[in-house]
C-alpha positions in Angstrom: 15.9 57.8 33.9 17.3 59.9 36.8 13.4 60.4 38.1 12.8 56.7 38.0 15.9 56.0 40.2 14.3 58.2 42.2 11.2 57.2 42.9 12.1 53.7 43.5 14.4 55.0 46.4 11.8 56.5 48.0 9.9 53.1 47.5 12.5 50.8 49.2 12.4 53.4 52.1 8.7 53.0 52.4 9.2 49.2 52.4 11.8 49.9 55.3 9.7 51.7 57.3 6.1 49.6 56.9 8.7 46.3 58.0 9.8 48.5 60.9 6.0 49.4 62.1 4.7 45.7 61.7 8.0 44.9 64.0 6.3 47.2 66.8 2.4 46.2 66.0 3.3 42.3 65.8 6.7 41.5 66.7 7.9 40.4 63.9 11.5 40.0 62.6 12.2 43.3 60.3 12.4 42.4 56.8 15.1 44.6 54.6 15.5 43.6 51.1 19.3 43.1 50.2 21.4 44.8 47.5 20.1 42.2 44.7 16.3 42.8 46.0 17.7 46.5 45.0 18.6 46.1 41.9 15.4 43.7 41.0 13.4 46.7 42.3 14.8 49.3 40.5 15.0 47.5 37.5 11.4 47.3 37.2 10.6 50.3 38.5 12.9 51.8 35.8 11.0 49.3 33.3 7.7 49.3 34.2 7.3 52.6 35.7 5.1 51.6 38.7 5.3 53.6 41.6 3.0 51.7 44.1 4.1 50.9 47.8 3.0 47.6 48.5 1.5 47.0 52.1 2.7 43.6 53.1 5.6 41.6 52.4 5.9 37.8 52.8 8.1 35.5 53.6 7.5 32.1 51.6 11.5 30.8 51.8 10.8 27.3 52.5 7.5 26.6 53.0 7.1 25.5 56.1 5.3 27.7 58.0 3.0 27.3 55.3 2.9 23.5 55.8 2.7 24.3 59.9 -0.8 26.2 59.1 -2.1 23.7 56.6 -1.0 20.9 59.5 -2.4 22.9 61.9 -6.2 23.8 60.5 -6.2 19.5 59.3 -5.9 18.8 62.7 -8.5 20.9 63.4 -5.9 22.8 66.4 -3.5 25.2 66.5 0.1 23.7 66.4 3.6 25.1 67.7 6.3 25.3 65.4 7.7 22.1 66.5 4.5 20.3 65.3 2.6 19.7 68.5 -0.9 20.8 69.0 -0.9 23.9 70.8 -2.5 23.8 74.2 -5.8 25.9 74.5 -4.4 27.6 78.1 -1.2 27.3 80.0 -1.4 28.5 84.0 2.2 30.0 84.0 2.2 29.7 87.9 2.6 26.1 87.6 6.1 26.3 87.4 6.8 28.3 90.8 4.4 25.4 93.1 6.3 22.7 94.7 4.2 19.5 95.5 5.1 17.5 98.2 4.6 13.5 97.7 5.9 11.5 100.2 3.2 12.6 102.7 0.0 11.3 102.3 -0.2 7.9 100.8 -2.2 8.9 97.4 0.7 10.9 96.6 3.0 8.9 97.2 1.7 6.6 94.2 2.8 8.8 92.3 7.0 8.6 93.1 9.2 7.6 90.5 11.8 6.7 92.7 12.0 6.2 96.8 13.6 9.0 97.6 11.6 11.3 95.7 10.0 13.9 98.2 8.9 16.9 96.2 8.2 18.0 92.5 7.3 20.9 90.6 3.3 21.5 89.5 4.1 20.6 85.7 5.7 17.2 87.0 3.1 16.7 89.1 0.1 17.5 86.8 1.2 15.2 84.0 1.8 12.5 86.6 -1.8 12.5 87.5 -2.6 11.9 83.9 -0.2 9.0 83.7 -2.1 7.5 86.8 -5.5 8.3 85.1 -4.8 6.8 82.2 -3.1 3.6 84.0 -6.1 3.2 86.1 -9.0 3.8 83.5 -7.3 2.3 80.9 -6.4 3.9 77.0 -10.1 3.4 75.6 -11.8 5.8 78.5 -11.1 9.6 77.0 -11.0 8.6 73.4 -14.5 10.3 72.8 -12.5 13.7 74.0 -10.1 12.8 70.5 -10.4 15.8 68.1 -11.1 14.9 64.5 -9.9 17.0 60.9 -11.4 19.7 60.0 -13.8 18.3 56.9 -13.8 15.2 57.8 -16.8 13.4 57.0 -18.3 10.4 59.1 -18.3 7.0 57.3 -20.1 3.9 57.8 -18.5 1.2 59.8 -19.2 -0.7 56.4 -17.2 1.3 54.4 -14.8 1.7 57.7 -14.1 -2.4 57.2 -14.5 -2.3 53.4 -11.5 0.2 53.3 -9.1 -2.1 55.5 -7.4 -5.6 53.8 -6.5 -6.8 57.2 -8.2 -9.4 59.5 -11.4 -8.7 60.6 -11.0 -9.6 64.1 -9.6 -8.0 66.6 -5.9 -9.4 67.6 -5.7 -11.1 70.9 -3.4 -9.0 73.0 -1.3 -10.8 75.4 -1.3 -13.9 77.8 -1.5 -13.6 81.2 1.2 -14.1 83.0 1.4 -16.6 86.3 3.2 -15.5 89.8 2.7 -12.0 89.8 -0.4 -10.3 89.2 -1.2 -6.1 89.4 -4.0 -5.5 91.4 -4.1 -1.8 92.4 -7.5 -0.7 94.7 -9.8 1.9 93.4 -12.9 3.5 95.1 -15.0 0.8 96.7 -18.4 0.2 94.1 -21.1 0.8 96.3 -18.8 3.8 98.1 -21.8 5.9 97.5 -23.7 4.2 99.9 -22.7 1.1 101.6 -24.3 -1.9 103.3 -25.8 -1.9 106.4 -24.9 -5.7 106.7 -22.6 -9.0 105.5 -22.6 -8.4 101.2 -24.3 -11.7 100.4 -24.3 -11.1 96.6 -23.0 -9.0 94.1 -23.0 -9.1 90.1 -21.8 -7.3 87.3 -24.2 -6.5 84.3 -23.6 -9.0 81.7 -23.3 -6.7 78.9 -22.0 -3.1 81.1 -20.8 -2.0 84.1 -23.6 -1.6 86.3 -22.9 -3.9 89.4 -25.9 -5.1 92.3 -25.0 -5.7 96.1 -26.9 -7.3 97.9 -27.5 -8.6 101.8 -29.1 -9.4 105.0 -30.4 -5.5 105.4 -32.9 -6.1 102.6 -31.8 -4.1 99.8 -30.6 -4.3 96.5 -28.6 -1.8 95.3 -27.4 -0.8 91.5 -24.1 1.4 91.1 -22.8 2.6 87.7 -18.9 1.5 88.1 -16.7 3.3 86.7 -13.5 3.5 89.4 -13.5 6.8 90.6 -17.2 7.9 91.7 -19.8 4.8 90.7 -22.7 6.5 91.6 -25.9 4.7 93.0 -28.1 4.4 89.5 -31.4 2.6 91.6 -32.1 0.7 95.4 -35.1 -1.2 96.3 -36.2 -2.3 99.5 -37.6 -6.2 100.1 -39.8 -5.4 103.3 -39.8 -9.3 104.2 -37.2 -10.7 102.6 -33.2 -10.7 103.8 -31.7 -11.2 100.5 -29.3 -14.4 100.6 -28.4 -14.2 96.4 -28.9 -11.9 93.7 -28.8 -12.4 90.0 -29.7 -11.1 86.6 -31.4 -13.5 84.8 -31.3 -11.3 81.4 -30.0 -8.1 80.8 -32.9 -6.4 82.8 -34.2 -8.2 85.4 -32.0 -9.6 89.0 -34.1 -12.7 90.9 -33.5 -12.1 94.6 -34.2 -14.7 97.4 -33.7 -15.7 100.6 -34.5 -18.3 103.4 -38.5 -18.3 102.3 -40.8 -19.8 99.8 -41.0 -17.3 97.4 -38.8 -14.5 95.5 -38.7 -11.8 94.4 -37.9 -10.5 90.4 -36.5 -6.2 90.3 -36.4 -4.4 86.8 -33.2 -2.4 87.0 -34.8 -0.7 84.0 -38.2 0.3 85.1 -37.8 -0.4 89.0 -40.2 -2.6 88.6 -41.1 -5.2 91.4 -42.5 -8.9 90.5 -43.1 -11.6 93.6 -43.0 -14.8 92.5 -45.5 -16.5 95.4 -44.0 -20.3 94.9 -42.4 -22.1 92.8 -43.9 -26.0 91.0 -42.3 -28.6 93.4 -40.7 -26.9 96.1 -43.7 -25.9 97.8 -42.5 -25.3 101.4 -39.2 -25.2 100.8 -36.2 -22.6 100.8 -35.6 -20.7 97.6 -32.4 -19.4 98.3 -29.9 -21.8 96.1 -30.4 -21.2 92.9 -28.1 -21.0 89.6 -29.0 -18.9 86.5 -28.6 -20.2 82.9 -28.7 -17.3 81.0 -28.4 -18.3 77.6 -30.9 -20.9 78.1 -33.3 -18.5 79.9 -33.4 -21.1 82.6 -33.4 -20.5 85.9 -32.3 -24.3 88.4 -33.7 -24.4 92.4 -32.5 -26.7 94.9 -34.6 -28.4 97.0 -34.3 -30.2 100.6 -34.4 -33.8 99.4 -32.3 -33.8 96.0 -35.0 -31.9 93.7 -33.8 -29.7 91.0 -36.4 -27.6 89.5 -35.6 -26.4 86.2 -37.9 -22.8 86.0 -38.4 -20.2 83.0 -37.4 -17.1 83.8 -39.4 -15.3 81.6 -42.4 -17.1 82.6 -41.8 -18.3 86.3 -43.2 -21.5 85.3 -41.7 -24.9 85.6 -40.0 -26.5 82.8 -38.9 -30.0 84.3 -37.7 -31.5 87.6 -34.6 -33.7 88.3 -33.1 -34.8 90.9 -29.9 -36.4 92.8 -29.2 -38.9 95.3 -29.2 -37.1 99.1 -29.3 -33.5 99.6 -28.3 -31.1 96.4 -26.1 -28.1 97.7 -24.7 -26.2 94.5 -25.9 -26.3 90.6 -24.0 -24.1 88.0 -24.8 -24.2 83.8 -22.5 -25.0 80.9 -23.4 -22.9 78.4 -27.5 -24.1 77.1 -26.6 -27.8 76.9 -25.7 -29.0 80.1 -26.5 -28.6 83.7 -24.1 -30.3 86.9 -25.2 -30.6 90.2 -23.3 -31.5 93.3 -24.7 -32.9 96.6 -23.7 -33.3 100.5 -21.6 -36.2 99.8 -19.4 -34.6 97.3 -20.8 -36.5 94.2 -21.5 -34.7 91.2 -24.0 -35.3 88.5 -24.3 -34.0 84.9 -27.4 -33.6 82.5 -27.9 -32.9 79.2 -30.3 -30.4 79.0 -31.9 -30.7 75.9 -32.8 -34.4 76.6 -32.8 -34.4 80.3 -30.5 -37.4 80.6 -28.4 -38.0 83.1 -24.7 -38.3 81.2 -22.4 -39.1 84.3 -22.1 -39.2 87.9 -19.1 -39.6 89.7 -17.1 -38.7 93.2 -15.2 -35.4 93.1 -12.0 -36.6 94.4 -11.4 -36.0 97.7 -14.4 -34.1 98.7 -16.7 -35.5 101.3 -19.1 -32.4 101.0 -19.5 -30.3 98.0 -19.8 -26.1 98.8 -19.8 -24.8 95.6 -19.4 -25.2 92.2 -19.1 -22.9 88.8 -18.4 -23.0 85.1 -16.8 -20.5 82.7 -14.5 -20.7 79.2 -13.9 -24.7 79.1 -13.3 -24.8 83.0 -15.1 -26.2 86.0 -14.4 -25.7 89.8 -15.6 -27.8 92.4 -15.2 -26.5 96.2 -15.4 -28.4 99.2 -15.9 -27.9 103.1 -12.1 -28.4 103.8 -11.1 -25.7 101.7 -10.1 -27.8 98.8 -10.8 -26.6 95.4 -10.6 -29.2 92.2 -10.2 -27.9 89.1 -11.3 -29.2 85.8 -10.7 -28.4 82.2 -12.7 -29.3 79.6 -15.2 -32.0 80.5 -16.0 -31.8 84.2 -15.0 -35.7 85.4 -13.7 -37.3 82.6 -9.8 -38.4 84.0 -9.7 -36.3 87.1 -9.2 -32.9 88.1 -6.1 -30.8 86.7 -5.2 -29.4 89.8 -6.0 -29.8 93.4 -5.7 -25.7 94.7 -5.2 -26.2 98.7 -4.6 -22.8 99.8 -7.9 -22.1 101.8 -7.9 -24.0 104.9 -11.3 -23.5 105.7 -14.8 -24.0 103.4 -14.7 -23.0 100.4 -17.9 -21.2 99.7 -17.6 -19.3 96.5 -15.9 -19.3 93.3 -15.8 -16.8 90.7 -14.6 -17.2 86.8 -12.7 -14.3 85.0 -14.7 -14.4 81.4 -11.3 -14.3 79.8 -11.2 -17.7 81.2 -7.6 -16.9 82.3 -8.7 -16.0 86.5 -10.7 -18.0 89.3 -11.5 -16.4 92.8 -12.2 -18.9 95.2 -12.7 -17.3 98.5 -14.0 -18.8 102.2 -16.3 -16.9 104.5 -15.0 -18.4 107.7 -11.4 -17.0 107.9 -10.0 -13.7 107.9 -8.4 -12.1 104.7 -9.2 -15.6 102.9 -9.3 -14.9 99.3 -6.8 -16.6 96.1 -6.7 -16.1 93.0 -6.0 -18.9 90.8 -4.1 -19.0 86.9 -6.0 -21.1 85.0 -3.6 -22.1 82.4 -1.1 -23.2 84.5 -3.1 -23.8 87.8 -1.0 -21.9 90.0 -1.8 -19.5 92.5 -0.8 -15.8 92.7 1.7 -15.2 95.5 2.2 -11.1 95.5 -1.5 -10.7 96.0 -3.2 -10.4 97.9 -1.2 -9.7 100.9 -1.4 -10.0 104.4 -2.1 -6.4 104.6 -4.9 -5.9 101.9 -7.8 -4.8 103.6 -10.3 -7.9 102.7 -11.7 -8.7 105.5 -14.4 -11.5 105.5 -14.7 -12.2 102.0 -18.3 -13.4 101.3 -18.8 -12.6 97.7 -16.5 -12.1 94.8 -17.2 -10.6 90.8 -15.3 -10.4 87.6 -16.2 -7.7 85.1 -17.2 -8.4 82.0 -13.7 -7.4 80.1 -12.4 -8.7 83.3 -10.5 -5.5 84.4 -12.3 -5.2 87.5 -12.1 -7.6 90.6 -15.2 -6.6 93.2 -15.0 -8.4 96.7 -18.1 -8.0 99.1 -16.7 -8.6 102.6 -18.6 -8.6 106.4 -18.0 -5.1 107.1 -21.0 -4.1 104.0 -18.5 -3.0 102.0 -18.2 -3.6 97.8 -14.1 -3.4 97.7 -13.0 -2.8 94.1 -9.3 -3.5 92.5 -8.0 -2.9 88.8 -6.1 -5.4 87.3 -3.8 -3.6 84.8 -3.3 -6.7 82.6 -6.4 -5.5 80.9 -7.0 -3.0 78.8 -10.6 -2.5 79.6 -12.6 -3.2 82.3 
């Protein structure tokens, strides 16, 4: 009776004061229990007789700091209480620095609007993410993604198995003509640049490693990834002043020049193979060349219309062709068919699993073909007055789709995007002379490049293989390198 009541004052008073001590040790909110609480209590003390303080009290009214903590260890992260993972540190001092970024021209990138002059370190540090992210595209942290706690790692089988949708990947969106971003990142060979004119450069077929190429005699291999591209491997050619470099496989880069013979570098191993002369063009230059890679094959052009068709696994001649006057540029269709231009702007095409000669006819309008290349159901046909005829589908066939006359001097390389949406044609002989071309609708870009884009003497252009990087080798030795943000990846 009155000892009960008693004792269960004196426990509610404990309760009082442990809630009052956790308020100083933790900082928590103090926790009284309210007249009905009272009553509860004292009813069951009364009843029950139990006289025990308890030691914590907990609040479970709603749930949802329990559901914050369950959240919380699934993501494998601490979150806040408005859901968001919890960062791992926070520099407080952020918020008392003022950046200035309308001085130096990388900062000024970063200005939302023209009059912006100045903005505070937490602005400023997520606007370098933005740019990061912009420039390197969605894909290039997602090995930094934290998984659940638990979570075990399935087979891509079971990955696909689990999923009722396509299996392909959906196309994202067209291209679009006119305008075009192009924004410039650090040059690719930046690390260590030519001593002389780029003659050739390459992307890897399957990766990002790139080659350079020139008259100092070296070939060069940079990992490209936009922001560093470190040099991966060099090799030096003693007697031969490289004129074109290619991979003929996904290991091996065939260099030549004005001279007999060749060379064949191992960007694996570092390996160096010279190939002494080659079945037919004993004597002659081995500089023009085209690669076939899915047919292995690799096509020199001789002085007097010869086309040698070599192995490039065993250097050894397959079969020999040839043309009507000098042949100047060769480039493969896929493993079926081979077309070769000559000095009087003709152009012939062979099947190559028969070796016949299906057609022959005049490019239109081209009294001297300068180059020539194939890629996704197109074909583009340069010539010495800076005319470039392009083709789609069947090179001949009813003409040419479009006549691009935007170089006014030779046209002496061309360069297909392998989303078969881009060609590069570009001319040696005139300053800042580079275009890109849409290939849907034929049209050429207008907002870039401008007159003040740094190109110089454009020599040599390259595509990526996703296409997200354009690389233009120019006089000066230098590999320039520009993101185009329509793709995803590079």
């Amino acid at each position: 009776g009155e000892e009960g009541k008693k004792k269960a004052r004196l426990s509610n008073a404990e309760k009082v004061r442990a809630a009052s001590l956790e308020d100083e040790l933790f900082g928590r909110a103090s926790f009284a229990p309210d007249d009905e609480d009272q009553d509860d209590e004292n009813e069951k003390a009364t009843t029950s007789g139990d006289t025990e303080t308890p030691l914590f009290v907990i609040d479970t009214a709603g749930g949802s700091a329990g559901d914050l903590v369950a959240a919380g260890e699934a993501a494998g992260g601490e979150v806040e209480a408005s859901g968001a993972r919890k960062p791992a540190w926070v520099d407080e001092g952020e918020e008392d620095v003022t950046v200035g970024i309308a001085g130096e021209s990388r900062r000024r990138k970063l200005r939302r609007d023209v009059a912006e002059t100045e903005v505070g370190g937490e602005v400023f540090s997520e606007r370098l993410r933005d740019k990061y992210r912009e420039l390197s595209g969605p894909r290039s942290h997602a090995w930094a993604a934290l998984k659940p706690r638990g979570a075990e790692r399935e087979a891509p089988s079971d990955a696909i198995l689990r999923r009722s949708g396509t299996l392909l990947a959906p196309r994202g969106a067209s291209l679009l003509p006119k305008v075009i971003e192009a924004t410039r990142v650090k040059d690719a060979n930046v690390t260590e640049p030519s001593a002389s004119v780029l003659q050739a450069i390459e992307f890897h077929p399957k990766s990002l490693l790139m080659i350079t190429a020139g008259f100092d005699k070296m070939l060069r291999v940079f990992d490209v990834d936009g922001v560093k591209n470190p040099k991966v491997r060099a090799a030096f050619f003693e007697d031969l002043p490289i004129r074109r470099a290619k991979f003929v496989d996904d290991a091996t880069v065939l260099c030549a020049g004005r001279r007999p013979y060749c060379y064949k570098y191992n960007v694996e191993t570092g390996a160096v193979s010279r190939i002494p002369q080659v079945s037919g063009m004993e004597g002659s230059s081995l500089e023009n060349f085209s690669v076939g890679k899915d047919l292995r094959c690799v096509s020199f052009l001789g002085r007097n219309g010869e086309v040698c068709l070599v192995s490039s696994k065993t250097n050894r001649k397959v079969a020999e062709l040839r043309v009507d006057h000098r042949a100047t540029c060769a480039a493969f269709a896929s493993d079926r068919e081979l077309a070769v231009t000559n000095s009087v702007g003709e152009v012939t095409r062979w099947d190559l699993r028969t070796y016949r000669c299906l057609d022959r006819f005049s490019d239109e309008g081209n009294l001297k073909a300068t180059a020539l290349a194939a890629g996704s159901g197109y074909w583009a046909v340069g010539s010495e007055s800076g005319v470039c005829n392009v083709y789609a589908g069947q090179l001949g066939g009813s003409g040419p789709k479009k006549a691009v006359m935007n170089l006014t001097t030779k046209c002496d390389h061309l360069s297909f995007a392998p989303s078969g949406e881009l060609l590069a044609i570009s001319s040696s002989m005139k300053r800042d002379a580079l275009r890109l071309v849409h290939l849907p609708t034929c049209t050429t870009y207008q907002n870039w490049p401008t007159s003040k884009t740094p190109l110089h003497y454009v020599h040599c252009t390259a595509f990526s293989p996703q296409s997200g990087y354009l690389a233009v080798g120019n006089a000066r030795g230098k590999c320039l390198l520009y993101r185009l943000g329509h793709y995803p990846e590079a």
